[in-house]
ROSE-4610 file (N, C-alpha, C; in Angstrom, 1 decimal, always signed):
// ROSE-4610
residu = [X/X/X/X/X/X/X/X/X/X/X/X/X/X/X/X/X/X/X/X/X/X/X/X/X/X/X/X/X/X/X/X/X/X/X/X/X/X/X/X/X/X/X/X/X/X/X/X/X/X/X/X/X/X/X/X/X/X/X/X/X/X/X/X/X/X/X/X/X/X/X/X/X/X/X/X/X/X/X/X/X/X/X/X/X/X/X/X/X/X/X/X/X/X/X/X/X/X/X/X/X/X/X/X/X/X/X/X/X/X/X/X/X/X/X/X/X/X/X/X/X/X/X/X/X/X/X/X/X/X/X/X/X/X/X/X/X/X/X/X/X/X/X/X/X/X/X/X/X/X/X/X/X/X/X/X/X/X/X/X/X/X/X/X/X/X/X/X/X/X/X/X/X/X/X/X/X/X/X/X/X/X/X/X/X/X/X/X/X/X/X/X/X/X/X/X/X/X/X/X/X/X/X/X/X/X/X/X/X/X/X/X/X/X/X/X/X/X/X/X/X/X/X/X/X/X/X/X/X/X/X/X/X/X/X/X/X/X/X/X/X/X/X/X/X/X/X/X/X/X/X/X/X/X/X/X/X/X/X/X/X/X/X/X/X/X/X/X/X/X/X/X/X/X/X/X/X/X/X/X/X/X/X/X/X/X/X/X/X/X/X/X/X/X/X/X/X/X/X/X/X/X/X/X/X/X/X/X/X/X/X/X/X/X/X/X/X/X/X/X/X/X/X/X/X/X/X/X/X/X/X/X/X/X/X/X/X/X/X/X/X/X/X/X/X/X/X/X/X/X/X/X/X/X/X/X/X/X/X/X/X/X/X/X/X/X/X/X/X/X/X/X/X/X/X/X/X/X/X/X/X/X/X/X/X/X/X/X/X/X/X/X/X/X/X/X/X/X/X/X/X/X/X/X/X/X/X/X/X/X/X/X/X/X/X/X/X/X/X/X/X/X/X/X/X/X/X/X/X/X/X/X/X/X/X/X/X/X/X/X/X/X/X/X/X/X/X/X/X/X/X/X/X/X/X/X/X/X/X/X/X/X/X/X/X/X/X/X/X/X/X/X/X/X/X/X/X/X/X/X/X/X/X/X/X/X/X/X/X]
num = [1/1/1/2/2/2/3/3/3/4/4/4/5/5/5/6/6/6/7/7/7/8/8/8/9/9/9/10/10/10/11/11/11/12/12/12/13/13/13/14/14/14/15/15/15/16/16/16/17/17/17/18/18/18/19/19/19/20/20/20/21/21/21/22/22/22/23/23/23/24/24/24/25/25/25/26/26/26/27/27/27/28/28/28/29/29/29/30/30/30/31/31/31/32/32/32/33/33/33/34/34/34/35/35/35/36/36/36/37/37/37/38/38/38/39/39/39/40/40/40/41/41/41/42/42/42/43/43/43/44/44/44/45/45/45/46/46/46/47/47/47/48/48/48/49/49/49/50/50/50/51/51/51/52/52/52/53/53/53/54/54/54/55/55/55/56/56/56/57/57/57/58/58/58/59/59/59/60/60/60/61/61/61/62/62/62/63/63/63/64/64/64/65/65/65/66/66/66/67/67/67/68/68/68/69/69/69/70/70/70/71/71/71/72/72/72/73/73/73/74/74/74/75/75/75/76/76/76/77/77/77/78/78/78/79/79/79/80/80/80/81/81/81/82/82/82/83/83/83/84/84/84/85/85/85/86/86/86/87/87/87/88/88/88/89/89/89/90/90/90/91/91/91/92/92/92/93/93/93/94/94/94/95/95/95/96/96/96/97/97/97/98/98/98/99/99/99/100/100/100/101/101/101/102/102/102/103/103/103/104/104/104/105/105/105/106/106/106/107/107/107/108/108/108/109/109/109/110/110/110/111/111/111/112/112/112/113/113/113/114/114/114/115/115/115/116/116/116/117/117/117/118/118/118/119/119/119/120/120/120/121/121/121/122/122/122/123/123/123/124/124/124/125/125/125/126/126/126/127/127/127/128/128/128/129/129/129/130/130/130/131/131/131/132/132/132/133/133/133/134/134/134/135/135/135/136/136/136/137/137/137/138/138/138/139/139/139/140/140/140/141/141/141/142/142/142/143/143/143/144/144/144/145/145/145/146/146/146/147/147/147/148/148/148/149/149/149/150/150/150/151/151/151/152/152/152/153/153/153/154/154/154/155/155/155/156/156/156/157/157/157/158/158/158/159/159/159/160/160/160/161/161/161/162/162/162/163/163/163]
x = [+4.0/+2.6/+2.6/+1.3/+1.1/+0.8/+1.8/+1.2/+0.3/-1.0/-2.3/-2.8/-2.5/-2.3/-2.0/-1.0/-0.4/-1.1/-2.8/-3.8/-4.6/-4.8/-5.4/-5.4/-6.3/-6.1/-5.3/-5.5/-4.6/-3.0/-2.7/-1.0/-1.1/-2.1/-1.7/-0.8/-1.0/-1.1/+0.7/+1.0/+2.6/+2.8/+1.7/+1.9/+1.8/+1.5/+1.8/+3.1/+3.3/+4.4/+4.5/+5.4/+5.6/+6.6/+5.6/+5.6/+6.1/+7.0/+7.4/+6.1/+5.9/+4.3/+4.2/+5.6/+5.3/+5.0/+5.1/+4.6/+3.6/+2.6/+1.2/+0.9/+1.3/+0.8/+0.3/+1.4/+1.3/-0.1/-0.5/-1.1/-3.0/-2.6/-3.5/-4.6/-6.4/-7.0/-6.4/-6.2/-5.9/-6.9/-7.8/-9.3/-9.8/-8.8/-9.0/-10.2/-11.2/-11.9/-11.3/-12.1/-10.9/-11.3/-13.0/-13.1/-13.1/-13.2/-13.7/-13.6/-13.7/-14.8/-13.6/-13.3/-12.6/-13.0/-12.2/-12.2/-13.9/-14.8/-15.7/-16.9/-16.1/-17.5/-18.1/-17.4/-18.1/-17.2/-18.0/-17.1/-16.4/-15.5/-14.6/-13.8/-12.7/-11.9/-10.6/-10.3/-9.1/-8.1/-7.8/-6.8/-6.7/-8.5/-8.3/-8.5/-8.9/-8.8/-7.2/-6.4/-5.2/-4.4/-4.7/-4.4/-4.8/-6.5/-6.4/-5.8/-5.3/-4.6/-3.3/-2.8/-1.3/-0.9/-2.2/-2.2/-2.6/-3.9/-4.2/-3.5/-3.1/-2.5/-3.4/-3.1/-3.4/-4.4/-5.5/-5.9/-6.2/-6.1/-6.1/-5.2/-4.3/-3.2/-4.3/-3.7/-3.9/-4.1/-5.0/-5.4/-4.8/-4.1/-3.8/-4.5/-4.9/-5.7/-5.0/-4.6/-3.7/-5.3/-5.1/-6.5/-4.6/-5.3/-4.2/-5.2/-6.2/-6.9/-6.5/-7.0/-6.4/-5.3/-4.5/-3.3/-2.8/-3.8/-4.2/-3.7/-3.6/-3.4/-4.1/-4.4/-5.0/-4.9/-4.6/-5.1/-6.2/-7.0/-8.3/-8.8/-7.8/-8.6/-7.5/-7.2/-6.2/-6.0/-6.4/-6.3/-6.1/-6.9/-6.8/-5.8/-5.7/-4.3/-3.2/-2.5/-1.5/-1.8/-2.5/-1.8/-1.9/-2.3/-2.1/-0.9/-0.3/+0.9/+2.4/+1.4/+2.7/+2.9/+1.7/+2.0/+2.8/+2.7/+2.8/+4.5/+4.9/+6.6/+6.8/+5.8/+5.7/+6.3/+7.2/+7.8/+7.4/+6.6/+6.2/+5.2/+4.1/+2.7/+2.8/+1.8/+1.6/+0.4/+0.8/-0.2/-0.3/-1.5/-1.8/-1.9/-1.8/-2.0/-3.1/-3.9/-5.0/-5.1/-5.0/-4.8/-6.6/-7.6/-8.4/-9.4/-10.5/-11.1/-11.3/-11.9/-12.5/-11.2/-11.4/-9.8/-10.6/-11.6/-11.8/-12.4/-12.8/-13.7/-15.1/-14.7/-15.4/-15.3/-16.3/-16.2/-16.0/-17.0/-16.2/-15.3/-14.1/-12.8/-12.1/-12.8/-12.0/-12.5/-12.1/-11.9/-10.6/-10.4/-8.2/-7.6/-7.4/-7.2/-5.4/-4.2/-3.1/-2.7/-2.0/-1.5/-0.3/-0.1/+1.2/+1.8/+1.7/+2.3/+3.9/+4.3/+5.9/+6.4/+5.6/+6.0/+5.8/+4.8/+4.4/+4.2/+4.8/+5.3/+3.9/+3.5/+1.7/+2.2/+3.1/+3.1/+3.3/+3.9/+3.4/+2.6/+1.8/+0.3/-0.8/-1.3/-2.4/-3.9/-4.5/-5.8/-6.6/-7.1/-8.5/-9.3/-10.9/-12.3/-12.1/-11.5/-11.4/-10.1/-10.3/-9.4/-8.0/-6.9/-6.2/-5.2/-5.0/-3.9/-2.0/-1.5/+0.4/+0.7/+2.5/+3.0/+3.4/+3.4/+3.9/+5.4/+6.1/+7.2/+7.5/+7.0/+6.7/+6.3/+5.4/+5.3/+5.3/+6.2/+7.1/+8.0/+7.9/+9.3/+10.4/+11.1/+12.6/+12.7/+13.6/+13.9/+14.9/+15.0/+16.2/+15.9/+16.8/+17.3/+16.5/+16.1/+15.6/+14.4/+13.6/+12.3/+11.2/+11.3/+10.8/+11.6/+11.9/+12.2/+11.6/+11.3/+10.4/+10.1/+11.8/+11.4/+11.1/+11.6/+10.8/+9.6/+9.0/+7.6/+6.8/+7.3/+7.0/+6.7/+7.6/+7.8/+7.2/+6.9/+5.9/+4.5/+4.0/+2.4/+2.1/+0.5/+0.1/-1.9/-2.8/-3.9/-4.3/-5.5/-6.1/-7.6/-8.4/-10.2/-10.5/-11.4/-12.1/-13.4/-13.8/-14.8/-15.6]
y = [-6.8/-6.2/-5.1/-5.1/-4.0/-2.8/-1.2/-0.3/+0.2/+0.0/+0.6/+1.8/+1.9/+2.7/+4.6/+4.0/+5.4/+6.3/+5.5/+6.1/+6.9/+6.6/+7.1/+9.0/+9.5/+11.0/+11.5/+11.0/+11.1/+11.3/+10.0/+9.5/+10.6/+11.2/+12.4/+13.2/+13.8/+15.4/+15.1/+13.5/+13.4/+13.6/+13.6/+13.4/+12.2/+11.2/+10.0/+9.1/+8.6/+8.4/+6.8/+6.2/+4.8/+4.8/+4.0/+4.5/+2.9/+2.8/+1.2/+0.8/-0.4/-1.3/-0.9/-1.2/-1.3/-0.1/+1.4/+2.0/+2.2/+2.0/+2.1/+1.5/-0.3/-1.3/-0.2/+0.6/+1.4/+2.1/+2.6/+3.3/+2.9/+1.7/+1.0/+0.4/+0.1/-0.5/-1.8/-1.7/-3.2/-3.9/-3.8/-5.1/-4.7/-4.8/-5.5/-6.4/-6.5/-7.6/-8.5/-9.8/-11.0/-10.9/-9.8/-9.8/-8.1/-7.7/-6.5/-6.5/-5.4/-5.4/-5.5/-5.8/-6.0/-4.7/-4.4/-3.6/-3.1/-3.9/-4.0/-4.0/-4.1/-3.7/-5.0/-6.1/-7.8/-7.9/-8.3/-8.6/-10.1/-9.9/-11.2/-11.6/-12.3/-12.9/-11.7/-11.2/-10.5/-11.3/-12.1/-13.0/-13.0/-13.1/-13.7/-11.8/-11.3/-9.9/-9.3/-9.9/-9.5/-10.3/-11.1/-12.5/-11.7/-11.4/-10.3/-9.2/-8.6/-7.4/-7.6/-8.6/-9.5/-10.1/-10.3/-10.7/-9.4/-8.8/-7.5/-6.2/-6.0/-5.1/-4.0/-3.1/-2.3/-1.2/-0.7/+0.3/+1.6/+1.6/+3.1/+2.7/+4.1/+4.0/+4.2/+3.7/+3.9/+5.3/+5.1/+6.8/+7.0/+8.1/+8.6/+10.0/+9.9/+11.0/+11.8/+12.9/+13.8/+14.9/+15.1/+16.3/+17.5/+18.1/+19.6/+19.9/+19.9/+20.4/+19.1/+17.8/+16.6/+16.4/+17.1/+16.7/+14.8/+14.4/+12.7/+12.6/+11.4/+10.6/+8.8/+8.6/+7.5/+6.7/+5.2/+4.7/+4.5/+5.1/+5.8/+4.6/+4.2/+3.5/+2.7/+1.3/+0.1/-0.5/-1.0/-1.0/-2.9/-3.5/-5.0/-5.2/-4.0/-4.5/-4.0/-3.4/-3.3/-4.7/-4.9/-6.5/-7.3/-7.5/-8.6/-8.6/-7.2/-6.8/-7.3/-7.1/-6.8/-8.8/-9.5/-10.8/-11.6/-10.7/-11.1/-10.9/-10.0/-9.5/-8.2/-7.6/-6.4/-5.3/-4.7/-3.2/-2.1/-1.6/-0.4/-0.4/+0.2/+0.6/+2.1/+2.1/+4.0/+4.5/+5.4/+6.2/+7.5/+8.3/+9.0/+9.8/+11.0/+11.7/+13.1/+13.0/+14.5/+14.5/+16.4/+16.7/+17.4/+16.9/+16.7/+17.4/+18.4/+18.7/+18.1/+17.3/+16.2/+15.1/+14.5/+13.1/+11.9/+11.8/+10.2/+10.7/+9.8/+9.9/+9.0/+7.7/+6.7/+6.1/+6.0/+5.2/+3.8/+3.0/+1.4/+1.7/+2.3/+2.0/+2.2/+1.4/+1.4/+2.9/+2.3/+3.0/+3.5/+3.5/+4.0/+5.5/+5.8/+6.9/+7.8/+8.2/+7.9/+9.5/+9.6/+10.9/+11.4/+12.5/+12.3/+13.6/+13.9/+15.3/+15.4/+14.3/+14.0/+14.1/+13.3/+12.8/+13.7/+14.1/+15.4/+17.0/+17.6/+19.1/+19.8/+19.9/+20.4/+22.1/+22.3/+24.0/+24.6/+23.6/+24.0/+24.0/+23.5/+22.7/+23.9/+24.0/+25.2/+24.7/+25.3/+24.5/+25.2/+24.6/+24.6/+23.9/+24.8/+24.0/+23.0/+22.9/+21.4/+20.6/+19.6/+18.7/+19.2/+18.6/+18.8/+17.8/+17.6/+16.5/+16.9/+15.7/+16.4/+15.5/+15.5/+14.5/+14.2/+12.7/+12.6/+12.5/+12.4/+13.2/+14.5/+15.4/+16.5/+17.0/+16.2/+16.3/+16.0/+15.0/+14.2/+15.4/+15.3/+16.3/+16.0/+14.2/+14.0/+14.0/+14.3/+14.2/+12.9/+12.4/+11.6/+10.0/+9.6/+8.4/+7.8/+8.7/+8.8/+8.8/+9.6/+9.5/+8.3/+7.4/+6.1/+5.3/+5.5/+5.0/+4.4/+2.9/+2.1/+2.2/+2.2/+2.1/+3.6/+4.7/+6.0/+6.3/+5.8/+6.0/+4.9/+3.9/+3.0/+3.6/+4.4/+4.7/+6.9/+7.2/+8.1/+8.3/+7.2/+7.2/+6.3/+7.5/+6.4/+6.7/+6.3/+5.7/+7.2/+7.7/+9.0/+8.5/+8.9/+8.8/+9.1/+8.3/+8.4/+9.0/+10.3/+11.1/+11.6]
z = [+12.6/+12.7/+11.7/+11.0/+10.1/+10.7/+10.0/+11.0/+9.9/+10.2/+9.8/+10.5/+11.7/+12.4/+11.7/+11.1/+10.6/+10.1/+9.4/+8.3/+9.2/+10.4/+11.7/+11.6/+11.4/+11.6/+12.2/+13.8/+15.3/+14.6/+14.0/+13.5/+12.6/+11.7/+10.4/+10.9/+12.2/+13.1/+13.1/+13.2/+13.3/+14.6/+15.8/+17.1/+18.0/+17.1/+17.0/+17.8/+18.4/+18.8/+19.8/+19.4/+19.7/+21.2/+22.4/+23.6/+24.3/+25.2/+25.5/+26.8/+26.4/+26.7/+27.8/+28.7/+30.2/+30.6/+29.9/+30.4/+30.7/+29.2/+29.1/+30.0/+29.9/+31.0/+32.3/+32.7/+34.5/+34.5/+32.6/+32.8/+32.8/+32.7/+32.2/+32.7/+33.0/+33.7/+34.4/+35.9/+36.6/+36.3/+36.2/+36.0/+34.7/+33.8/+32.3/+32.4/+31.6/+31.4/+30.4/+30.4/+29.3/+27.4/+27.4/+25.8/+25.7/+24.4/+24.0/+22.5/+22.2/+20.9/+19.8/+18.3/+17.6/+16.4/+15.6/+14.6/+13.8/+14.0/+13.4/+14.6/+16.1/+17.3/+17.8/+17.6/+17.9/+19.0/+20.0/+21.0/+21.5/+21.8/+21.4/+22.3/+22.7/+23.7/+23.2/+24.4/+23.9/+22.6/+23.3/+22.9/+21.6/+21.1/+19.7/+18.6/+19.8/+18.9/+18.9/+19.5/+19.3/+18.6/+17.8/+17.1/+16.0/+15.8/+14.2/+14.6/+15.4/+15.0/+14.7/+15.4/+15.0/+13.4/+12.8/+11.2/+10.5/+11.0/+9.8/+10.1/+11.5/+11.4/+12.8/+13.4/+14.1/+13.7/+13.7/+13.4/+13.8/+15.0/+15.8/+16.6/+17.1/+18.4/+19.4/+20.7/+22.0/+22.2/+23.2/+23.4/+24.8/+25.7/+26.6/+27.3/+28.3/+28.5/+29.6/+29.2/+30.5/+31.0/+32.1/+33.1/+33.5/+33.0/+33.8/+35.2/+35.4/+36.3/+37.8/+37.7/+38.3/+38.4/+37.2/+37.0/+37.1/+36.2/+36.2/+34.6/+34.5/+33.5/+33.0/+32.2/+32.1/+31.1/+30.9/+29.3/+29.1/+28.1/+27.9/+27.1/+26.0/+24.9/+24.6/+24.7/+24.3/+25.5/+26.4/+27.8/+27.4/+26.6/+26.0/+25.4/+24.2/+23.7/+24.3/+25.2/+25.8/+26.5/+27.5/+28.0/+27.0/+26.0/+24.9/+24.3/+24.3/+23.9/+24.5/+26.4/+27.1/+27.2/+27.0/+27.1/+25.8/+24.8/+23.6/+23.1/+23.8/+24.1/+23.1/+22.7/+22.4/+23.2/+22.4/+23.4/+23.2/+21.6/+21.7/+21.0/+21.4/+21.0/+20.7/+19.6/+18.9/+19.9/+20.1/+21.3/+20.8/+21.0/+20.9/+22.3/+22.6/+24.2/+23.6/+24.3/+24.4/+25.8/+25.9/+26.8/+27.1/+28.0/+28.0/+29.1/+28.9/+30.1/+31.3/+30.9/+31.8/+31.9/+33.5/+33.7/+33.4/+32.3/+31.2/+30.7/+29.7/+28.3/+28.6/+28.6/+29.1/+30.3/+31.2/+32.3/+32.1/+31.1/+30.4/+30.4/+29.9/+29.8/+31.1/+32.1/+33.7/+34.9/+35.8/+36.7/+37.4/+36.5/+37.0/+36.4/+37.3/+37.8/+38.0/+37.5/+38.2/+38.2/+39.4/+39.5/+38.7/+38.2/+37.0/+37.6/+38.9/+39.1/+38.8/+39.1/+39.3/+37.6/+37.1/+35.4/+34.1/+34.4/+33.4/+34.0/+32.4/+32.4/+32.4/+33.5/+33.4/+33.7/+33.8/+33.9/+32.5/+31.9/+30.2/+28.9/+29.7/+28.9/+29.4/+28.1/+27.9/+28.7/+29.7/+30.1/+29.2/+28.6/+27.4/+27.6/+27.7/+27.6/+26.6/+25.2/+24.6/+24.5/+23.9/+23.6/+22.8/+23.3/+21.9/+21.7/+21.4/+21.0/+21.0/+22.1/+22.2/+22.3/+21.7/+21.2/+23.0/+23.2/+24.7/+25.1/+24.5/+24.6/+24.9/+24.1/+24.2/+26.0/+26.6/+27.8/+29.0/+28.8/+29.8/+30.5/+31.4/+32.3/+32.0/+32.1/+31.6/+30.4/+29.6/+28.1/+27.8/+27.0/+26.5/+26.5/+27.3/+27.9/+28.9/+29.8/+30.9/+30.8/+29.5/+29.7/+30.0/+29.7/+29.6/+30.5/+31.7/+32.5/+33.6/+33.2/+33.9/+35.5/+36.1/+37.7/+38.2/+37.2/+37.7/+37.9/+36.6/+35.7/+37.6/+37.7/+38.9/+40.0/+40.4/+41.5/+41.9/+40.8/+40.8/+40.2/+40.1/+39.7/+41.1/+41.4/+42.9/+42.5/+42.5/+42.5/+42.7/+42.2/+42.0/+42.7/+43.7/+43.7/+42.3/+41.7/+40.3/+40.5/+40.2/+40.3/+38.4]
């Protein structure tokens, strides 16, 4: 796959950072719908929008949205292509993380909601009326080896009320 990605403003900042699927997958709308829109806003069968991103290449990373106030977390924006990904045998997708007033952006992009109290370092994250962009590494609580640790990441995210 082409990383076109990289041209992305978000990727300039170099906060950019390639995240293994299954995570996102956790993080991700359960009721995916089966189309959404493709590079140019036509809406289409997943499938086949992840078929052109498979040949031309990616153009924006997945967005991640952390709330310090909810202390929530969400996939905000890639929610189609992470399962197209995770079906496809894809391990790591480029994600972007903003750390965000509000716990979503868009209500279309799902109603899911996850608690991240266990997973993220929220005592070190600045609460600001705006947005800002961190590398998610950077705000993971475990460092290393461990960070991306599937049956952890499993076994401390549990369903938030979406308000």
């Amino acid at each position: 796959m082409k990383y076109n990605w990289k041209q992305h403003p978000w990727a300039k900042t170099g906060l950019v950072e390639l995240v293994p699927t299954e995570i996102l997958h956790l993080l991700s709308n359960p009721e995916v719908s089966d189309s959404t829109d493709d590079a140019q806003g036509i809406i289409k069968p997943a499938s086949t929008v992840w078929s052109e991103i498979r040949t031309e290449g990616m153009r924006d990373p997945l967005l991640v949205i952390v709330n310090i106030k909810k202390q929530s977390i969400r996939l905000e924006a890639g929610n189609h292509r992470c399962l197209e990904a995770l079906l496809d045998g894809i391990r790591l997708l480029p994600v972007a993380v903003i750390i965000n007033p509000t716990a979503h952006m868009y209500e279309g992009n799902g109603r899911h909601l996850l608690d991240a109290s266990k997973l993220i370092d929220f005592d070190n994250l600045l609460d600001q009326a705006y947005p800002y962009q961190v590398a998610f590494s950077d705000i993971v609580k475990k460092k290393g080896i461990k960070q991306w640790d599937l049956a952890e990441w499993k076994e401390a995210l549990s369903f938030l009320p979406f308000k």
